[in-house]
MMTF fields as JSON, N, C-alpha, C and O atoms, coordinates in Angstrom:
{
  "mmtfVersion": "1.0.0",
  "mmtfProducer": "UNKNOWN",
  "numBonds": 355,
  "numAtoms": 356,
  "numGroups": 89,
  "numChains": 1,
  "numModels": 1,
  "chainsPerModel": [1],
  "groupsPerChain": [89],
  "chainIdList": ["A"],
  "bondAtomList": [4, 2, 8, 6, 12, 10, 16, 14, 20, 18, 24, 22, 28, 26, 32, 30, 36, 34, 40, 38, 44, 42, 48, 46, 52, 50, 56, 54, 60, 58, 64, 62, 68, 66, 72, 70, 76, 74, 80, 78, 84, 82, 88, 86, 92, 90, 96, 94, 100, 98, 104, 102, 108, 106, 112, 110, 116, 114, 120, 118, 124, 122, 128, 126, 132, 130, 136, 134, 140, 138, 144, 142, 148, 146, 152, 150, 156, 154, 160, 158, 164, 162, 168, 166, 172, 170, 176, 174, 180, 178, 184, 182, 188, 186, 192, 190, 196, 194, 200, 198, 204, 202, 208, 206, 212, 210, 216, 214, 220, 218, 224, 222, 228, 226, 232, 230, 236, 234, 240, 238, 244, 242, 248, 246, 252, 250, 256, 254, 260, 258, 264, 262, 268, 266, 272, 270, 276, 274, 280, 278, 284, 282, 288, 286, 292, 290, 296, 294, 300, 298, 304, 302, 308, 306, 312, 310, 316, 314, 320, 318, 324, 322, 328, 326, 332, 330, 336, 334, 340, 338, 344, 342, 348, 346, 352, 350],
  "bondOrderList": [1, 1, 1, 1, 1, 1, 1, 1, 1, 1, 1, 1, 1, 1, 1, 1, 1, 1, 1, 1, 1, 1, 1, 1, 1, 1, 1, 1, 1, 1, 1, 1, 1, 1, 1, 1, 1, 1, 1, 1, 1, 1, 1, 1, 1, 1, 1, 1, 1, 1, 1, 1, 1, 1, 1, 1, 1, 1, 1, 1, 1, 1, 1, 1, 1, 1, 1, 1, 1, 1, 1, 1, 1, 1, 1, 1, 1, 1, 1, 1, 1, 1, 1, 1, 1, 1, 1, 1],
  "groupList": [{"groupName": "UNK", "atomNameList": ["N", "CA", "C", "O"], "elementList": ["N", "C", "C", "O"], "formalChargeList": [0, 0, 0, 0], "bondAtomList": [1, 0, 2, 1, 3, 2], "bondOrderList": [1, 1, 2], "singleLetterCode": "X", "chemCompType": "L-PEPTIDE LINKING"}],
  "groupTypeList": [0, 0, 0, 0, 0, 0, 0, 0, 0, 0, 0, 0, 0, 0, 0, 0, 0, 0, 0, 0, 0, 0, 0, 0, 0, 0, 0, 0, 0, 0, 0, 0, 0, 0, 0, 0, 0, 0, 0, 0, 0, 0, 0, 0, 0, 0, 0, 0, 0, 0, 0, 0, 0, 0, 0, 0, 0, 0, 0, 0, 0, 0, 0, 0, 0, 0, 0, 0, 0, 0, 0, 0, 0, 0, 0, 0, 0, 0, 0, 0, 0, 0, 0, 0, 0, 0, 0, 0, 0],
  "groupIdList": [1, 2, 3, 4, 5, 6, 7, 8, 9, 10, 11, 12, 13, 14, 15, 16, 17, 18, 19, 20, 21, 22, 23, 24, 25, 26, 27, 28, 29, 30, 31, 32, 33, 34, 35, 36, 37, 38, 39, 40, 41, 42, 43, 44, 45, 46, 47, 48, 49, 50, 51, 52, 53, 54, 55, 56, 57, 58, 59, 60, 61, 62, 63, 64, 65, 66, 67, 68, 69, 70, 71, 72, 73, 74, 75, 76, 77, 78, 79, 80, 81, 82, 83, 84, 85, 86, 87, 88, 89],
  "secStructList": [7, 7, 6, 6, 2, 2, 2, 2, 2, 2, 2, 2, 2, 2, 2, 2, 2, 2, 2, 2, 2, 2, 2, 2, 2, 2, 2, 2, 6, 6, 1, 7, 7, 7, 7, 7, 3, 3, 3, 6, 6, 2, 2, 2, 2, 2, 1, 6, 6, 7, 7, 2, 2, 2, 2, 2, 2, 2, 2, 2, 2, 6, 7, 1, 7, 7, 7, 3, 3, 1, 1, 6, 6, 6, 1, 3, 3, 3, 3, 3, 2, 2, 2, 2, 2, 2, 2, 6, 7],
  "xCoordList": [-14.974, -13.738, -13.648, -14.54, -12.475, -12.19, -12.398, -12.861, -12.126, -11.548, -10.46, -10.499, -9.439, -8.097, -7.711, -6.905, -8.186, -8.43, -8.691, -8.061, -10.061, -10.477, -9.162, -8.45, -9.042, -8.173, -7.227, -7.199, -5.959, -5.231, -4.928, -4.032, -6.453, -6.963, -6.9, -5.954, -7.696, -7.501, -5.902, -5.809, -5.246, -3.777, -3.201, -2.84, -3.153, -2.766, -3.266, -2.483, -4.117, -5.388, -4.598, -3.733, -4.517, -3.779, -2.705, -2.49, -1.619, -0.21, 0.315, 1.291, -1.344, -0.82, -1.442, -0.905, -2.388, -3.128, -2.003, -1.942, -1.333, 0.002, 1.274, 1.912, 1.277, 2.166, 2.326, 3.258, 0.663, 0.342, 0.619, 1.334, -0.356, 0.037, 1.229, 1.352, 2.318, 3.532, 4.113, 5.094, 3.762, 4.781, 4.39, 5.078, 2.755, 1.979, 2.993, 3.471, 3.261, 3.929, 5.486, 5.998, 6.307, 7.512, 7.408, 8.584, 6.715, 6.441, 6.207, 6.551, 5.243, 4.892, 6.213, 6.188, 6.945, 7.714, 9.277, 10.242, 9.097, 10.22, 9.472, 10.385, 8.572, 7.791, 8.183, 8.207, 8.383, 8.813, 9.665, 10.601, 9.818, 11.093, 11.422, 10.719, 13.072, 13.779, 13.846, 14.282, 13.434, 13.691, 15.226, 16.319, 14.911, 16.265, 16.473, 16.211, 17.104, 17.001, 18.383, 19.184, 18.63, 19.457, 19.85, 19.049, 20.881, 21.515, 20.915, 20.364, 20.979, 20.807, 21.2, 20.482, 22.506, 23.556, 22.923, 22.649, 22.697, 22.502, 21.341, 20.972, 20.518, 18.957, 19.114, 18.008, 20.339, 20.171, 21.074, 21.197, 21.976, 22.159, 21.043, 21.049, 20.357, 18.523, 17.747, 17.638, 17.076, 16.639, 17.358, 17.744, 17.824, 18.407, 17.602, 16.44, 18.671, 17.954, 17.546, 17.348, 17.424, 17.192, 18.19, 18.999, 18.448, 19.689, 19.372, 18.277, 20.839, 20.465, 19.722, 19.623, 19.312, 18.603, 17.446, 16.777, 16.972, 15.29, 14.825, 13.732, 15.853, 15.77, 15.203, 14.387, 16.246, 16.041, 14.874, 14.383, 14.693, 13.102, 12.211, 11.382, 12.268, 11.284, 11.197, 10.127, 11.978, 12.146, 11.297, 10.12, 12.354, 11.504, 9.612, 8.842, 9.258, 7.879, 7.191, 5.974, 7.752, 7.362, 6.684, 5.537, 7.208, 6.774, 7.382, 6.96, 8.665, 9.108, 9.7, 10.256, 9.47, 9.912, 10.884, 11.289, 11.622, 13.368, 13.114, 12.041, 14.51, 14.821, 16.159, 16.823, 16.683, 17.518, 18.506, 18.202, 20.037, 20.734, 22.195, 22.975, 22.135, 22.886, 22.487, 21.846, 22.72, 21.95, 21.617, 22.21, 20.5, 20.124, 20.577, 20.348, 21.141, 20.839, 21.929, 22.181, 23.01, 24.27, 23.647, 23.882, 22.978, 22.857, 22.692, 22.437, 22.874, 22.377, 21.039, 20.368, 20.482, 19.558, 19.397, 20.221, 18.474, 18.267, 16.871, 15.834, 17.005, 15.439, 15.25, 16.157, 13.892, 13.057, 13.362, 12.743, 14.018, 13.922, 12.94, 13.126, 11.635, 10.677, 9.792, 9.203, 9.641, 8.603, 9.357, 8.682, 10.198, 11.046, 10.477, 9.95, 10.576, 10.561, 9.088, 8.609, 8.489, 6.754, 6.733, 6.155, 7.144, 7.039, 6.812, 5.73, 8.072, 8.34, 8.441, 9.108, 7.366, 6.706, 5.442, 4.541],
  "yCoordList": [-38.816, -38.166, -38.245, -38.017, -38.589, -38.824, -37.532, -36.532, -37.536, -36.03, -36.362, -36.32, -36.693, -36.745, -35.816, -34.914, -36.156, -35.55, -34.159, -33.413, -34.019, -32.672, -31.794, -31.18, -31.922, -31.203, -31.171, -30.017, -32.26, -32.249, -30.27, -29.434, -30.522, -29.736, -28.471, -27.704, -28.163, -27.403, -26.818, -25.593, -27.247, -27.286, -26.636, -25.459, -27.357, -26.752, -25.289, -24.508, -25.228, -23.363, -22.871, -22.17, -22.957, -22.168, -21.458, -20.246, -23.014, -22.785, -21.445, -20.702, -21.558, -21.056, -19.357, -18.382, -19.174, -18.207, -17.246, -16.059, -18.237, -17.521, -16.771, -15.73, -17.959, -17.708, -16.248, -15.695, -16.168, -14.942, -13.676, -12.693, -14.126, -12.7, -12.342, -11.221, -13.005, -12.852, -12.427, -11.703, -12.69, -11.84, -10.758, -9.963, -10.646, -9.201, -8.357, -7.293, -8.761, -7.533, -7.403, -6.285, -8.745, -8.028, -7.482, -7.183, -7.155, -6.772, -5.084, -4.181, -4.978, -3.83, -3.176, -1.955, -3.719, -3.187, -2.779, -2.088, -3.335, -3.464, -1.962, -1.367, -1.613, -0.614, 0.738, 1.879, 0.486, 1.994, 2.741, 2.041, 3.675, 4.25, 4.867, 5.643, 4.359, 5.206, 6.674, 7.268, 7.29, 8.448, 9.27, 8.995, 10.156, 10.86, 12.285, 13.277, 12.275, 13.546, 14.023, 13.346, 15.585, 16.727, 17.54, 17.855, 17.881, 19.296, 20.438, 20.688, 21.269, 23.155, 23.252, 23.663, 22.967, 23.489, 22.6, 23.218, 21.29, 20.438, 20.903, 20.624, 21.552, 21.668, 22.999, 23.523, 24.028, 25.168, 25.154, 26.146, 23.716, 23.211, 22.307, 22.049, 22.005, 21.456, 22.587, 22.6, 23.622, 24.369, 25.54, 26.042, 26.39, 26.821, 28.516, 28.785, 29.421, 30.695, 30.733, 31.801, 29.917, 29.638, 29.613, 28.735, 30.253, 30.656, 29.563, 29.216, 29.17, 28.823, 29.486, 28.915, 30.431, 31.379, 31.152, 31.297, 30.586, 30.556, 28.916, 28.357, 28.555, 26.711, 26.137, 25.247, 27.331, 27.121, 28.033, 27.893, 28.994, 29.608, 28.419, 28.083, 27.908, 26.702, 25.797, 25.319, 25.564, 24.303, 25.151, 24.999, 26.126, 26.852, 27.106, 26.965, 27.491, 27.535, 25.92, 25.902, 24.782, 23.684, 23.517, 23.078, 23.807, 23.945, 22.8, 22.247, 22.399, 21.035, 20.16, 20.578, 18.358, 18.164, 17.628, 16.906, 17.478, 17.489, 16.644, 16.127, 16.532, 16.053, 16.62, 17.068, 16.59, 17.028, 15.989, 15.116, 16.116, 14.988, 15.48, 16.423, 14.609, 15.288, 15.848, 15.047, 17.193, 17.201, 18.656, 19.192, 19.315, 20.48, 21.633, 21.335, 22.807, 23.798, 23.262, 23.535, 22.317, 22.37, 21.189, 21.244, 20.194, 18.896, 19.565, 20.723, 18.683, 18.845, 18.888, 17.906, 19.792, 19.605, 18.577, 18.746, 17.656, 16.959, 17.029, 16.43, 17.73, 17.884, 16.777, 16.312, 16.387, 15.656, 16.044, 16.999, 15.554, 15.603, 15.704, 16.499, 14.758, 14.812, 15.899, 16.318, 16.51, 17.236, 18.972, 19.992, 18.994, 20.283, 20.328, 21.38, 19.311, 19.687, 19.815, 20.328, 19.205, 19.782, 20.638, 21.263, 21.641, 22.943, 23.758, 24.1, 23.885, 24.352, 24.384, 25.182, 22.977, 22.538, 23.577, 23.438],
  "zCoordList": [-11.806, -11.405, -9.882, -9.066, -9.687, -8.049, -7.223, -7.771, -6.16, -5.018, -5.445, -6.675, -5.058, -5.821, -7.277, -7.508, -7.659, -9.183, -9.675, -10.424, -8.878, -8.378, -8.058, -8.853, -6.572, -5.607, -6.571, -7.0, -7.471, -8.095, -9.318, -9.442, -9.921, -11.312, -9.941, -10.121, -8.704, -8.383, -7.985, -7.907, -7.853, -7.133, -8.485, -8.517, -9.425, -10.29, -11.193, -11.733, -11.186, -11.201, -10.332, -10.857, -9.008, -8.404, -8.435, -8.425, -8.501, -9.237, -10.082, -9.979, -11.362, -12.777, -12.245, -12.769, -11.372, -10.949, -9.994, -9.672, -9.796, -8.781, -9.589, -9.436, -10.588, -11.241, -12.711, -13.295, -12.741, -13.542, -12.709, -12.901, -11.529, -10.511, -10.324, -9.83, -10.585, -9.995, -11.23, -11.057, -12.631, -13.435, -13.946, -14.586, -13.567, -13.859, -12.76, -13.154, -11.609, -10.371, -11.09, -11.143, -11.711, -11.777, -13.206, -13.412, -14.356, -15.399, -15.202, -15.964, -13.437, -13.797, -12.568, -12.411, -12.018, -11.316, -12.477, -12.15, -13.55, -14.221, -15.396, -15.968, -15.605, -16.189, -15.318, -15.779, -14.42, -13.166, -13.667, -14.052, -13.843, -13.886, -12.817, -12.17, -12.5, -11.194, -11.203, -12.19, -10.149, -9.741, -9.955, -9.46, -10.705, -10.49, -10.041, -10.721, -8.499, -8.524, -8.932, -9.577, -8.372, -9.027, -7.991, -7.111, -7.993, -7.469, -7.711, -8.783, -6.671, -7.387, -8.219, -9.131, -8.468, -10.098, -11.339, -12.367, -11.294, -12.299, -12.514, -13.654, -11.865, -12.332, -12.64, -12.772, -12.867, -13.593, -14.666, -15.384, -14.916, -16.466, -17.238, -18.441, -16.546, -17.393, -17.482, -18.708, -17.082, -17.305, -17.698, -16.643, -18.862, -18.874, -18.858, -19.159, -18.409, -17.445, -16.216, -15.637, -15.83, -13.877, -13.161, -13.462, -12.312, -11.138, -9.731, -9.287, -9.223, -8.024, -6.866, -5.78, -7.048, -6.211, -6.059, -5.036, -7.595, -7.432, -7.646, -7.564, -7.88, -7.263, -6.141, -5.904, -5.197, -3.882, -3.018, -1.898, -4.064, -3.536, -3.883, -3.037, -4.751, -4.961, -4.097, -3.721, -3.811, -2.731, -1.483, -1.153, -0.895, 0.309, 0.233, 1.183, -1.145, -1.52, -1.602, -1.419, -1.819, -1.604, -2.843, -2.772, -4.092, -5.641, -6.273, -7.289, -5.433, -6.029, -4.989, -3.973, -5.463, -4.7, -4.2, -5.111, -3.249, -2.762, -1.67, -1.357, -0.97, -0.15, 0.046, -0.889, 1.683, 2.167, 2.601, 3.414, 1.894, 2.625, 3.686, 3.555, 4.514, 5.69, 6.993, 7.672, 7.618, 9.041, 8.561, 7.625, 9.369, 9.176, 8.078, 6.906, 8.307, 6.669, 6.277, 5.103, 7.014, 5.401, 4.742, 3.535, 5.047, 4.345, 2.674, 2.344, 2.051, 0.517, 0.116, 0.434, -0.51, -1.422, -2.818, -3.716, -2.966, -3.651, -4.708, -4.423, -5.774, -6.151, -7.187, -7.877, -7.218, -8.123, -9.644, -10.113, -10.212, -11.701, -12.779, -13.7, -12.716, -13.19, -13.136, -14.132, -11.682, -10.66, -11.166, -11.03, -11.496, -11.983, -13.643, -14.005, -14.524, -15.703, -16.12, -17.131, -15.061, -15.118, -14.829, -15.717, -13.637, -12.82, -14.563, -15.041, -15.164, -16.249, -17.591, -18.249, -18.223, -19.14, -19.159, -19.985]
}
């Protein structure tokens, strides 16, 4: 068997070695599920008995987690969907 030949068989291992890695990443990127967060209000029509009052004590206690959209206290509250129905599972 030549170097030619060789290098060839290697080139191609590679190829197929690339080509696995690459659909293992979009296989497991396609497995993700998107994040959904929620409003104060929408997350006291999912949990039902919880007031916006103590939503937002949660948030202030750092029990769930959110994000703020907009500029300082008026921006919106945005909470974690998932991270809420564990709080209360």
């Amino acid at each position: 068997m030549t170097q030619e030949r060789k290098n060839a068989i290697v080139d191609n291992i590679m190829a197929l070695l690339i080509q696995l890695t690459d659909e293992g990443n979009a296989q497991e990127k396609h497995n993700r599920k998107p994040v959904e967060m929620l409003t104060i209000k929408e997350c006291t029509e999912i949990i039902k008995g919880l007031s916006e009052h103590t939503v937002r004590q949660l948030v202030t206690q750092g029990k769930v987690k959110y994000i703020r959209t907009g500029q300082g206290k008026r921006g919106k509250i945005l909470i974690n969907k998932e991270d809420l129905i564990k709080l209360f599972a």
